[in-house]
N, C-alpha and C positions, 0 to 999 in steps of 0.2 A: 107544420108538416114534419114526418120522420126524420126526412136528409136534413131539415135544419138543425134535429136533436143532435147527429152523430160527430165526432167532433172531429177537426177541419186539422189533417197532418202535412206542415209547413217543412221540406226538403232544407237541411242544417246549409248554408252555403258562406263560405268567404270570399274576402276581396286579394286582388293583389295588384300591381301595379307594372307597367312594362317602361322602357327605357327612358319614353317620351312621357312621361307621369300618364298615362290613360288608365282609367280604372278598368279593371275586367273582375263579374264574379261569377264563381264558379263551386259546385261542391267541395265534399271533401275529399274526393277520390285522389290517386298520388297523381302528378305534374309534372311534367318536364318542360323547359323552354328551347323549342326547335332552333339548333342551329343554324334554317336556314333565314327565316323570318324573323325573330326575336321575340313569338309569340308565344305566349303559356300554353300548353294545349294537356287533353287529357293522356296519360301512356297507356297505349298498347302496348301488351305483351306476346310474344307470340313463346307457345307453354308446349314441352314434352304431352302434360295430358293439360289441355285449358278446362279449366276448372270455376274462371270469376267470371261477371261479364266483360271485363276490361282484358281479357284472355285470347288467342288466337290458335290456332293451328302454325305449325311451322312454315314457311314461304319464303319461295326465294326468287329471285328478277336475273337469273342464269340466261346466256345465250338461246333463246329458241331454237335454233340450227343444234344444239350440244344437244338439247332435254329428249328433238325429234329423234335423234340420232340414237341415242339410247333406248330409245322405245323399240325401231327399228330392229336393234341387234339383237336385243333381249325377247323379243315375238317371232317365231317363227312365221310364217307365213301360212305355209301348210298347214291349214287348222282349222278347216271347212271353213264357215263363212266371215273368217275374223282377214281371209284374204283383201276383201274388200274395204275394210278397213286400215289393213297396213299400207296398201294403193294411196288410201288416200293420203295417210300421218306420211308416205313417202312423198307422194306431191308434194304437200306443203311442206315439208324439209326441203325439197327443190327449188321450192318457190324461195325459202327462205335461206338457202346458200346462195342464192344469185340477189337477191334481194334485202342484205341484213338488216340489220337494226341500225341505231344509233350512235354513232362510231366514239365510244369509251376513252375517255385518256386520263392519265396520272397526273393529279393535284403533286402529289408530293408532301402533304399535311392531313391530317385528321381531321372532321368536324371538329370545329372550338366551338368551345363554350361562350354564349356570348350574354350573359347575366354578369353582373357583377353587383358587390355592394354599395348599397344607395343610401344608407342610414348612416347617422350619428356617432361617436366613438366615446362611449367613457372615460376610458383612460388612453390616452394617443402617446404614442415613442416621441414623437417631437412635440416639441413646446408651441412649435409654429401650426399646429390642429389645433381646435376647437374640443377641449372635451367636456363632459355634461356633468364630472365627478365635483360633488360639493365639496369642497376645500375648506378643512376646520380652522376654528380662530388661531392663530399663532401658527401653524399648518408650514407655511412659508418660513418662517423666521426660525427652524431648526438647523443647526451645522452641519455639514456634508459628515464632518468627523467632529470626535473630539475625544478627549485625552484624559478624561477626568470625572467624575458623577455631578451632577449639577448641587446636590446635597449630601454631607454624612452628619452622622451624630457623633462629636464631641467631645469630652470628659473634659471639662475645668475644672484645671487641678487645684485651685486657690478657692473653688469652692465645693467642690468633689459632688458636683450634678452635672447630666450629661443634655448638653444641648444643642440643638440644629444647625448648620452652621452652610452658610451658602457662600462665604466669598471666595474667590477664585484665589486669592492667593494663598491665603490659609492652607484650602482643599490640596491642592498641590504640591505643597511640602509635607503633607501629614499620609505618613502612610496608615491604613486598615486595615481590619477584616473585613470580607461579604460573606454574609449569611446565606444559605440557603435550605432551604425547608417545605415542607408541604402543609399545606393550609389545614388539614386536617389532623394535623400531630400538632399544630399552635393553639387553635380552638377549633371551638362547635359554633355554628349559626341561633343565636337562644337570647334569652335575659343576660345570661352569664359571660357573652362573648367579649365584652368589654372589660370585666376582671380578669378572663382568662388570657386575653391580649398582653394584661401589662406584665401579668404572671410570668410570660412566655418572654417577654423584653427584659423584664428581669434577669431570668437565665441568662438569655441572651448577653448583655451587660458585664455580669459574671466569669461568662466563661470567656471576654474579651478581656476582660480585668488578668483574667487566668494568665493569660498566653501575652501577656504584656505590652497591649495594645493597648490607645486609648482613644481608637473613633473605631467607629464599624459601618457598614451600610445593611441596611434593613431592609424589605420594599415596604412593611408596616408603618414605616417614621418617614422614610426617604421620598414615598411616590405623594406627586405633587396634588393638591386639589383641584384646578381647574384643568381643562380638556388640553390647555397647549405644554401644562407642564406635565401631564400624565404621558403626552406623545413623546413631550423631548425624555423624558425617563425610560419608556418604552424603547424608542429610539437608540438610546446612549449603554441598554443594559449589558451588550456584550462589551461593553468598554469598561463598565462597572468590575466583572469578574478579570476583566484580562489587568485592570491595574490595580488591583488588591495584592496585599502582601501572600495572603494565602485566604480559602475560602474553608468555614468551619459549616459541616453537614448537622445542622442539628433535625434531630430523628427522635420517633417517640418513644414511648417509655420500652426500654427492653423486657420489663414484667410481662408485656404484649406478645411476647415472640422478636427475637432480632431479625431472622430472616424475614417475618411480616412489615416487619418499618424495614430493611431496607428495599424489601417489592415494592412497597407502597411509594417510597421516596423515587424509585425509578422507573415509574409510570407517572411519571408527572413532566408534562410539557418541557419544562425550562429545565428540568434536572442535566439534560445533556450539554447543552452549551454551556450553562455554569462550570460544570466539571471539565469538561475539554479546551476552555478559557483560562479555566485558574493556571497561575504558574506551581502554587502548593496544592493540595489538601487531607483534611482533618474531620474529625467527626466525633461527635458526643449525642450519649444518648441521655431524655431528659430525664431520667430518675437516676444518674451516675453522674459522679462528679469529674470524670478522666477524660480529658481530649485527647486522642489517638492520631497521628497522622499514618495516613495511607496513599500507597503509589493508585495509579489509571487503573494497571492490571488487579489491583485487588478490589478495587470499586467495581470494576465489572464484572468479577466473579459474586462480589456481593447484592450488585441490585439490579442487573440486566439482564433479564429472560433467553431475549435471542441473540443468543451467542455469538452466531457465526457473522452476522451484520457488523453489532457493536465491539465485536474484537477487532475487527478489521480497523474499524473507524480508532479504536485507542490503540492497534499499534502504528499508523498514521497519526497519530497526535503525541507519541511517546517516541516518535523518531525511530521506530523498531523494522518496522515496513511501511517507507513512505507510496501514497497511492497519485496519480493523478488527479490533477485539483478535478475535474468534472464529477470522476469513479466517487471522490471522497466525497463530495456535496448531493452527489446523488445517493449515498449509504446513510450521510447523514440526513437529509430530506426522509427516506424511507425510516428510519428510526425514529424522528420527530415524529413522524405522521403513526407511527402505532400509538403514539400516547395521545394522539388527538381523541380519544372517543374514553372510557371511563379505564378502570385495570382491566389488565388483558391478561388473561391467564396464560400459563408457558405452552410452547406451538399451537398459538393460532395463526392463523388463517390473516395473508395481508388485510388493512384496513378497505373498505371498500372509497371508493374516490371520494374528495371532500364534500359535503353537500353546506348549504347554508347556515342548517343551526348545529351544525356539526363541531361543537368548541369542547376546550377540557373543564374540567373543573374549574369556579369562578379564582382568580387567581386572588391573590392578597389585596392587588389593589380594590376600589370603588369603583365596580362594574367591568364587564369583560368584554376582548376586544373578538369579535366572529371570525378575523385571521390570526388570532394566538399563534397559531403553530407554524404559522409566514414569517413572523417576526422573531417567532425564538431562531427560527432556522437564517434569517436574515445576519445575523452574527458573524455568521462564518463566512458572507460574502464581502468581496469588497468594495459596493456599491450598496446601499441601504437603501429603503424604499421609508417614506414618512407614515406612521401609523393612521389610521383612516377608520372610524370607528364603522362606518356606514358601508364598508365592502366586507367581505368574504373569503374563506383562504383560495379561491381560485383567479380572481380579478387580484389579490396581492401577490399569488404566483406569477401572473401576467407581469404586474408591474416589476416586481423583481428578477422578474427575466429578462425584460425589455431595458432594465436599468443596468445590468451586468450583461452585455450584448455577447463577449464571448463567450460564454456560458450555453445560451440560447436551448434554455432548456424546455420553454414551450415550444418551439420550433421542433425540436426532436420526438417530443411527444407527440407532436400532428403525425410523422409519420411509423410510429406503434401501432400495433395492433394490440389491443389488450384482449384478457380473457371475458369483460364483461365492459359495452359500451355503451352509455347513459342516455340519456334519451336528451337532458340538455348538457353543453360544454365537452361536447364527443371528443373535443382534442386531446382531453386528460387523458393519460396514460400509467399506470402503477408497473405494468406487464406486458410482456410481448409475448405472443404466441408462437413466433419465431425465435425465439430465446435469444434476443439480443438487445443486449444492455443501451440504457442510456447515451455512453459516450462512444457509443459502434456508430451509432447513428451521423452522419452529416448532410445538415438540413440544406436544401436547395429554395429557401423561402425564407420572409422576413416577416415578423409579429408586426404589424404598423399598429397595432391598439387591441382594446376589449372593447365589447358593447357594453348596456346596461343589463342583457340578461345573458354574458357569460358568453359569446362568441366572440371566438378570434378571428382578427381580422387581419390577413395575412396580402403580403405583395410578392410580387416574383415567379407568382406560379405558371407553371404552362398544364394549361387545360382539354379536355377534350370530351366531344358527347358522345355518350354510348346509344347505338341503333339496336330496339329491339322490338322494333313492327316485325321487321323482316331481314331477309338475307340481300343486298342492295348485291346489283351485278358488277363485279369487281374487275377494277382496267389489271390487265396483268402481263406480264413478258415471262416466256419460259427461255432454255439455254437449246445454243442454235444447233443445227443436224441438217445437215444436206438433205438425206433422207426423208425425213418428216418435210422439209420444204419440197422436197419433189411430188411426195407421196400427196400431200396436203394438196397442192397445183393440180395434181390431174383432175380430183370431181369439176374441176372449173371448166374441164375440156369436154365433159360430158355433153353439153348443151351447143356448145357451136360445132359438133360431129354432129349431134342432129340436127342443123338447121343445114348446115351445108350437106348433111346426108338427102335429105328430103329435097334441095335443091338442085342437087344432079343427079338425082333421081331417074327424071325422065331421059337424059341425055346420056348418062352415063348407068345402068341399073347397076351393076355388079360391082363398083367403087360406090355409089348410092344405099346399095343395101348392106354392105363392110361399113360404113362409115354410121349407119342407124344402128346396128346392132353391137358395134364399138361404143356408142354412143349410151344405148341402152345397158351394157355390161358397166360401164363407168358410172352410170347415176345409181344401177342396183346396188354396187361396192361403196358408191362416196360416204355410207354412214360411216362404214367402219374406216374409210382413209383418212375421212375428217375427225373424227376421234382423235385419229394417232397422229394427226398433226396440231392438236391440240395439245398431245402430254405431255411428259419431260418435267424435269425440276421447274419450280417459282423463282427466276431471278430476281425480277419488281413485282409487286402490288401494289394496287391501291391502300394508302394507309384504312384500317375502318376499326373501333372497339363494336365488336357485334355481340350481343347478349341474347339468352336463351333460357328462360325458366325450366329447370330440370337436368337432366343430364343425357349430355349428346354425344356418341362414340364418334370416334375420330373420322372412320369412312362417311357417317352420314355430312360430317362439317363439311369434310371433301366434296362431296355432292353437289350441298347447295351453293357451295362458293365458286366453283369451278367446273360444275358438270363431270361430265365423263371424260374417261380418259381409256385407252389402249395403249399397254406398255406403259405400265404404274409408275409413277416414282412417288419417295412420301412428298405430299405437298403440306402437311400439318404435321405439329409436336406436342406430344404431352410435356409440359415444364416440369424440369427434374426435382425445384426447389421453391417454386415462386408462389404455392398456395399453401393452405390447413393440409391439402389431399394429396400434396406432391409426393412421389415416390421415385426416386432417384433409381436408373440403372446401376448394377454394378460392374461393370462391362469397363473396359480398354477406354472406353468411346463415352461421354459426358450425355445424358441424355433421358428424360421422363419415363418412366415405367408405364404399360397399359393397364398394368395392374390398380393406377388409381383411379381410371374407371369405375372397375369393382367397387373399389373401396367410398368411392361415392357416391355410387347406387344405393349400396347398403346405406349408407348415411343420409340418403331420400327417402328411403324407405321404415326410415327410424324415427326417432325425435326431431331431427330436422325434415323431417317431411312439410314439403312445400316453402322450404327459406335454403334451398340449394340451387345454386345459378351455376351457368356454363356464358365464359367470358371467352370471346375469340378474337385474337389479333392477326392481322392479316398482314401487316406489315415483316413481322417477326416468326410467321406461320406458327404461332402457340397457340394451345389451348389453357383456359387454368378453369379448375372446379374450384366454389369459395362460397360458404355461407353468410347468409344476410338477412336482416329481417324484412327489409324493401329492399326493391330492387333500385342498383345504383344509375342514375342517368349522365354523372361524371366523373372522368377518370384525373386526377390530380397530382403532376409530379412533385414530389416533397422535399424527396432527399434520397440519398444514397449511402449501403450496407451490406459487407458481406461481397462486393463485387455487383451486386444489382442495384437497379433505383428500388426506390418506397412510391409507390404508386398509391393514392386515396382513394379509393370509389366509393361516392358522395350519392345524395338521392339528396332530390330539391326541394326546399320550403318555401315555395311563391309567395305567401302571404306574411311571411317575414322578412323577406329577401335573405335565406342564409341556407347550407349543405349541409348535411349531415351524414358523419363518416358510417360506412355501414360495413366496408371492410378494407384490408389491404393488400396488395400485391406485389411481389416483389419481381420485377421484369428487365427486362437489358434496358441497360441505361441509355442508348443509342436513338429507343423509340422514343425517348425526351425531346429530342430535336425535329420529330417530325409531328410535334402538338405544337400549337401556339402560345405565345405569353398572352395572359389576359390580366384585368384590373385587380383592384381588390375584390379579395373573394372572404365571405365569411360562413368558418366553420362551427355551428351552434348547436 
């Protein structure tokens, strides 16, 4: 038969699991885990123009009594046959002043988020976790420190050959040189790499003999053959250059171009910590026979591109302008990491975030480590992480954060906002889009580990869900007024004038018929009395993060969160600082411009069309506009900058169990304590 030929289209679906291990599956549409049940469910959104099916119209769950009352005032009556109709939306405003709803009261907290993480930990902060990281042979058995290189090469002078020499006390007494060099000014990868090795030791030897030394360290002679001595070498390298007598730069041949050998020598990984380590240094090029010494500041004019970084960093190591150990570890982190990718021509463009096979050139040793640029930078800390040939420079960030606690430099990173945010290990951070640096930052959360695919897994957070079905009806107290209590009281008089109107009616008609048509004046007016005993400033609300696909002007938020009002006050703020779209009053008075309304219209209307969200706190009466690629369903307090918290908003990955940063928000620090602390959360 036909339908048996045509072929059979199977809906993609995953699994994911809830607190109680129960499986649930489900497509792939985005997920949020309802804070009130703890169940996966699918997101609605409710959208300026809904556009998907997962899409809504805007709605709000406002007082009945407020929405009739507006109807009321804004319809005239007089309007041929719409009379009969406002008759009736006025009954049932009647009905529904005497008869309200559901009487509303103040939690005092936000929706939490009530997911946490359920998985495994690669690398864990404490020794007393479990973690899943394979631990190489000898791995353990490295020194926390140590003082000395585990090998140099030698000259025996009673027989003038120069040989290996590993015993510790020898090594200790004998002062060197250390070499440093780039692989491709020693030899070429070919037949010939093995001649032109010794070639280059040769020299090497030479111009030790030169300068009136007789051991040197090499990584060609020095780095060990098996996997535990290659770690402790790795390991011990910044100890190598800081206990050398001085450190000789050998460079290729100057017939090449001198300024090409020394770019070339200072796009190389480990050039900076060699140099910043040495207590001397000197340099020779290999077709001259003259060792030259040279100061920090002339080395950086000769082979550092970006200026303004690595001056900073050498006049901090040259005792010229010292910086804060965080500032100086975070220029040098940034320096290291341009030379993570091949030569980079002068002003480019920061490096884009680590990725896995993202390493430098194969270094001198036998095979390369995928965190190179963790360990050259690991030098200048003072905690060291063991080299791990099997992780990556983001899992050896992790661990080198985790291992130098004050420092906490992924913690900091969680709450950044960068200009581009990866799709996995969202925590990494190169840039803030609010221009603030690394050590502005103070994190309000702790790393407890990484996973195996690159999420951090953090403790301490206080969490919160964002509602964006709808506009939830919000318990609220305004500030008090005799007035407005008076005025508010009378529609309530309307209804027992008419029953006792009507009841002494017969016995009394002339207090009967005063008393019904009091009665009737008072229910005609209660729209607009109950109004105005409704407005006035928001002292309390209900805490709620409520979201909004699109861009929503301040009057409308007004509306659906509080209905009407008579005798306006503002009840919502645009944030003067706390988004991409903030636009600061300049006024006497601290305070968001309306002007970024506009400015995020237009920005809906552009390239971010359809990844522009409206985020509304109710607690703090803000608004913020902030782009995203998904819509976030939690709010994450991080840390604190600048006077504000770092707010995270996360959108959920149920079938990993992990959040993904989608943007961030900078908000009064104050709404932190009306979210809740929740467990480990991991951001992936």
């Amino acid at each position: 038969m036909l339908w048996q030929l045509l072929p059979v289209s199977q809906k993609e679906t995953i699994s994911c699991y809830d607190d109680l291990g129960n499986r649930k599956t489900h497509g792939l549409e985005q997920r949020y885990v309802s804070p009130t049940t703890g169940v996966c469910r699918k997101l609605v959104l409710q959208a300026v123009n809904p556009s998907a099916p997962s899409e809504v119209p805007i709605t709000n769950h406002t007082s009945q009594a407020s929405k009739l009352a507006i109807w009321l005032i804004a319809n005239s009556p007089i309007r041929g046959w719409v009379i009969f109709k406002w008759v009736a939306i006025w009954l049932w405003f009647t009905f529904k002043l005497f008869w309200s709803d559901t009487e509303l009261y103040n939690s005092g907290y936000y929706k939490p988020y009530v997911r946490g993480f359920q998985g495994q930990l690669w690398a864990a902060r404490s020794p007393m976790e479990h973690s899943s990281r394979v631990i190489e042979e000898g791995e353990m058995d490295i020194p926390t420190h140590t003082l000395y290189p585990r090998l140099l090469i030698i000259r025996d002078r009673t027989q003038n050959v120069w040989v290996p020499c590993t015993d510790r006390d020898t090594i200790i007494r004998t002062k060197f040189i250390a070499i440093s060099y780039r692989a491709v000014d020693a030899f070429t990868r070919g037949p010939d790499m093995e001649q032109e090795k010794a070639e280059f030791t040769d020299e090497v030897r030479a111009a030790v003999l030169g300068q009136n030394f007789n051991a040197y360290w090499l990584d060609l002679e020095c780095i060990g053959e098996t996997p535990s001595e290659k770690n402790l070498d790795l390991y011990c390298m910044a100890d190598v250059y800081r206990g050398a007598e001085v450190t000789l730069i050998m460079l290729g041949k100057a017939a090449s171009g001198e300024n090409l050998c020394w770019r070339g020598w200072g796009e190389r990984v480990w050039t900076m910590p060699e140099a910043l380590l040495s207590s001397r240094l000197c340099y020779k090029f290999r077709d001259r026979e003259e060792v030259t010494p040279l100061s920090l500041f002339e080395l950086g004019n000769l082979a550092y591109t970006n200026y303004d970084i690595e001056q900073a960093i050498i006049n901090a190591y040259s005792g010229k302008d010292p910086l804060e150990r965080l500032e100086r570890l975070t220029l040098l982190k940034s320096a290291i990491w341009r030379r993570g990718t091949a030569a980079l021509p002068a002003h480019t463009a920061p490096p884009p975030p680590p990725k896995l096979d993202m390493i430098d050139e194969k270094p001198a040793t036998s095979g390369a480590y995928r965190a190179e640029r963790v360990y050259a930078l690991m030098g200048f800390f003072e905690h060291r992480i063991q080299p791990n040939r099997s992780e990556d420079d983001l899992r050896a960030l992790v661990r080198l954060s985790m291992a130098n606690d004050n420092d906490r430099i992924a913690e900091r990173m969680v709450s950044m906002l960068p200009s581009v945010i990866t799709k996995t290990a969202c925590w990494y951070a190169d840039d803030d889009l609010y221009k603030a640096n690394l050590w502005d930052i103070l994190p309000e959360i702790q790393v407890a580990g990484i996973t195996e695919n690159g999420a951090l897994v953090v403790d301490g957070c206080r969490a919160a869900a964002i509602r964006w079905k709808d506009f939830p009806e919000i318990a609220f107290e305004t500030t008090d007024s005799l007035r407005r209590t008076v005025l508010g009281f009378i529609p309530y008089l309307s209804l027992p004038c008419l029953i006792i109107g009507i009841g002494i009616f017969w016995t009394t008609r002339a207090g009967g018929i005063a008393l019904i048509v009091i009665g009737l004046v008072l229910l005609f007016i209660s729209p607009r009395l109950f109004l105005f005993s409704q407005s006035g400033r928001i002292v309390t609300a209900q805490p709620w993060f409520i979201g909004v696909k699109g861009i929503v002007s301040i009057q409308e938020v007004e509306k659906h969160l509080y209905g009407g009002a008579r005798g306006h006050f503002p009840r919502m703020y645009y944030t003067p600082s706390g988004s991409q779209f903030s636009i600061p009053e300049r006024s006497t008075v601290r305070g968001g411009s309306a002007r970024q309304y506009e400015y995020a219209k237009l920005a809906e209307s552009g390239p971010d069309a359809g990844h522009v969200f409206t985020l509304i706190d109710t607690y703090s009466s803000t608004m913020y506009y902030f782009r995203a690629e998904r819509a976030p369903t939690v709010c994450i307090f991080a840390g604190r900058e600048g006077g504000l918290g770092r707010f995270v908003l996360c959108s959920e990955k149920c079938d990993i169990n992990e959040l993904h940063k989608e943007s961030v928000l900078r908000m009064p620090t104050e709404i932190s304590q009306k979210m809740e602390l929740c467990g480990w959360v991991a951001l992936g």
